[in-house]
C-alpha positions in Angstrom: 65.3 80.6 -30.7 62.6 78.3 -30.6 59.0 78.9 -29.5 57.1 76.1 -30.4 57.0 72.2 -30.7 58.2 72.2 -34.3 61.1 74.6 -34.2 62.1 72.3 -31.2 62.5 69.5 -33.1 64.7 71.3 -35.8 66.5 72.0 -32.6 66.7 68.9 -31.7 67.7 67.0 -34.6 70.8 69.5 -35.2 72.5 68.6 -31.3 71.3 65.3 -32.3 73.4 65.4 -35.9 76.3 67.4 -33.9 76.7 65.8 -31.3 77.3 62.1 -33.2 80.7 63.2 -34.0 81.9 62.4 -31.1 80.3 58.4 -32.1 81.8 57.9 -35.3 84.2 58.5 -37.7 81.5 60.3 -40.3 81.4 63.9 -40.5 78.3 65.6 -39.5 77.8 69.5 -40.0 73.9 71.1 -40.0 73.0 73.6 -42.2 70.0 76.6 -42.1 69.0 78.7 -44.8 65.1 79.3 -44.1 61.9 78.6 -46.9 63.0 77.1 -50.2 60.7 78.9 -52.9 58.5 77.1 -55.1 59.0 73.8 -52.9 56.1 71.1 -52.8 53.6 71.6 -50.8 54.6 75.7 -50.0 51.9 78.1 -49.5 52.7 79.2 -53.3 50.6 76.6 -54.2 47.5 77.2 -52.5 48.3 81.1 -53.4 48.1 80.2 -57.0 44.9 77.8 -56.9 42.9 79.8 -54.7 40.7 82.7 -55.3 40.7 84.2 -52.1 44.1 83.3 -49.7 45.0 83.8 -46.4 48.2 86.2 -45.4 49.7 87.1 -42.4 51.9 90.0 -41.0 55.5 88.1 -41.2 59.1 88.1 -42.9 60.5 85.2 -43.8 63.9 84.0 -45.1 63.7 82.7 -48.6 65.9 81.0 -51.0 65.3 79.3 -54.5 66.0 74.9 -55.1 68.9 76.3 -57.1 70.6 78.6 -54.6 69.7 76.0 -51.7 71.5 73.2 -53.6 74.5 75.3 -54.6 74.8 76.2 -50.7 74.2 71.9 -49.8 77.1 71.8 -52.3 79.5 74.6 -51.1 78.8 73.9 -47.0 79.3 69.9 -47.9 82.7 70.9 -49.6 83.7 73.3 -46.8 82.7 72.3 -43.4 84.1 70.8 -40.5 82.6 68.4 -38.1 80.2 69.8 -36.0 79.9 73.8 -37.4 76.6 75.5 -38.3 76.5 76.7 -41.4 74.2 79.8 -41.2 73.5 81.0 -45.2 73.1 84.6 -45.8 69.5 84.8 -47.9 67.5 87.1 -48.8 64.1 88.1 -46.5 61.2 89.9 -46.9 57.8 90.6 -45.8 55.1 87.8 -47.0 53.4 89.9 -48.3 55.8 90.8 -51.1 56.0 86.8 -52.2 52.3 86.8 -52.1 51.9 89.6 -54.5 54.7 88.0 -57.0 52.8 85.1 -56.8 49.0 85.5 -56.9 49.0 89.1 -58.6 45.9 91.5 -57.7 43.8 88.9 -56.6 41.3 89.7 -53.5 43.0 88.4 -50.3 42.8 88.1 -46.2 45.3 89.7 -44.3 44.9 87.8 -40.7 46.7 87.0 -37.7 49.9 84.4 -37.2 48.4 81.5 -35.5 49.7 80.9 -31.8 53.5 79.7 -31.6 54.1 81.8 -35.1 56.7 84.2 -35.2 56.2 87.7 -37.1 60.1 87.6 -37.7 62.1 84.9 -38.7 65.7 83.7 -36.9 68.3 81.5 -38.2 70.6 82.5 -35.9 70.0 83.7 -31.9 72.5 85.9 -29.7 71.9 83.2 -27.1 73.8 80.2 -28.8 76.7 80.5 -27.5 79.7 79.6 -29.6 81.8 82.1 -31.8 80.7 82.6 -36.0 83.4 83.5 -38.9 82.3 84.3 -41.6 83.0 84.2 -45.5 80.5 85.2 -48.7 78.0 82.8 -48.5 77.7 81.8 -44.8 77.9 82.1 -41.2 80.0 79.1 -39.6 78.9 79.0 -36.4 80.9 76.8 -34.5 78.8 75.8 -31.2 82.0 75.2 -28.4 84.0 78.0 -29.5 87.5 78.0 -29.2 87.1 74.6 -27.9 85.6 73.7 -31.3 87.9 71.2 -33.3 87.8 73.9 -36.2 88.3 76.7 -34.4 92.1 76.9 -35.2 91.8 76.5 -38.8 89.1 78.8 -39.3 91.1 81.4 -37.0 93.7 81.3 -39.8 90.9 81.3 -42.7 88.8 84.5 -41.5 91.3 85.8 -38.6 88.7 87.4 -36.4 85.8 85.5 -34.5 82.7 86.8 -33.7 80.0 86.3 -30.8 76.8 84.9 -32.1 73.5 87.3 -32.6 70.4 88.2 -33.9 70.4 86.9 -37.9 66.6 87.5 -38.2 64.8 88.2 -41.4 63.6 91.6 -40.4 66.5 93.1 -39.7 69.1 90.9 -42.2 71.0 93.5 -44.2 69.9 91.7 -47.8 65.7 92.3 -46.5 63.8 93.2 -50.0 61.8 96.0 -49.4 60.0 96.5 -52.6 58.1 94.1 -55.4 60.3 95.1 -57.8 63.4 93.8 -56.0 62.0 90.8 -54.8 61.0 90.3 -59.0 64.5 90.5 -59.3 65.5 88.1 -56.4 63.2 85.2 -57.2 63.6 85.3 -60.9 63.2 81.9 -62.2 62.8 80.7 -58.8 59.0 80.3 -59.1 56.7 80.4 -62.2 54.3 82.6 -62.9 
């Protein structure tokens, strides 16, 4: 559900990626599992250098180098041309990372800049397609029953779904406390 120039590109680039199976004889598949943790050049960065930081109003999807890579790794062993793989992360508020991460020091609290979203979606009720899914993802599969896979992964899951809202306020595994997010990015990112 993009709003901006940048999500449109992300956009973009994944019908470009899908739609070059119908080109070729490689196998192409996309893949969305929101903010790797710790990455370079994250706002962790600038949280952890800087005495006073910026944070805005906003939940985000998050997942650790580790976790991201074992999902690269599953998805890559699993997939079928042209499916969405959706991972099921954990969210929370900003706010929450920001605390983990930069401790009691003084802060901002501001607004999201224009095209920002104060909630997060990695997947939209208005993609069309059908989604099965299994522990660690969503496989979204764009044409639906017209989808090469559909058949198999009929047999795999049994029962399709209609796409919707997978938003990082409302995802079932949102942290709601610093404790549990602690718990959730142990390791993740350095202290």
């Amino acid at each position: 559900a993009p709003v901006n120039l940048y999500v449109c590109t992300k956009q973009m680039g994944e019908k470009i990626f899908l739609k070059a199976n119908d080109r070729t004889a490689c196998r192409f598949g996309v893949i969305r599992y929101g903010n790797i943790l710790g990455s370079n050049g994250s706002v962790v960065e600038k949280w952890k250098s800087n005495s006073n930081s910026y944070v805005v109003d906003a939940y985000r999807f998050w997942i650790s180098k580790h976790n991201a890579a074992e999902i690269i790794a599953y998805v890559a062993e699993n997939f079928e041309s042209g499916e969405i793989a959706i991972a099921k992360t954990f969210s929370s508020d900003v706010k929450l990372l920001y605390n983990y991460v930069a401790g009691k020091k003084p802060t901002a609290y501001g607004s999201l800049t224009k095209g920002e979203r104060r909630v997060e979606y990695l997947m939209s009720e208005h993609e069309g397609g059908v989604i099965f899914c299994d522990r660690e993802v969503m496989w979204m599969l764009p044409d639906g029953e017209d989808s090469p896979s559909y058949g198999m992964r009929e047999e795999q899951f049994i029962e399709a779904h209609p796409p919707g809202n997978y938003d990082s306020y409302s995802n079932p595994r949102r942290v709601m406390t610093d404790t549990d997010f602690d718990r959730e990015v142990a390791g993740a990112i350095p202290r």
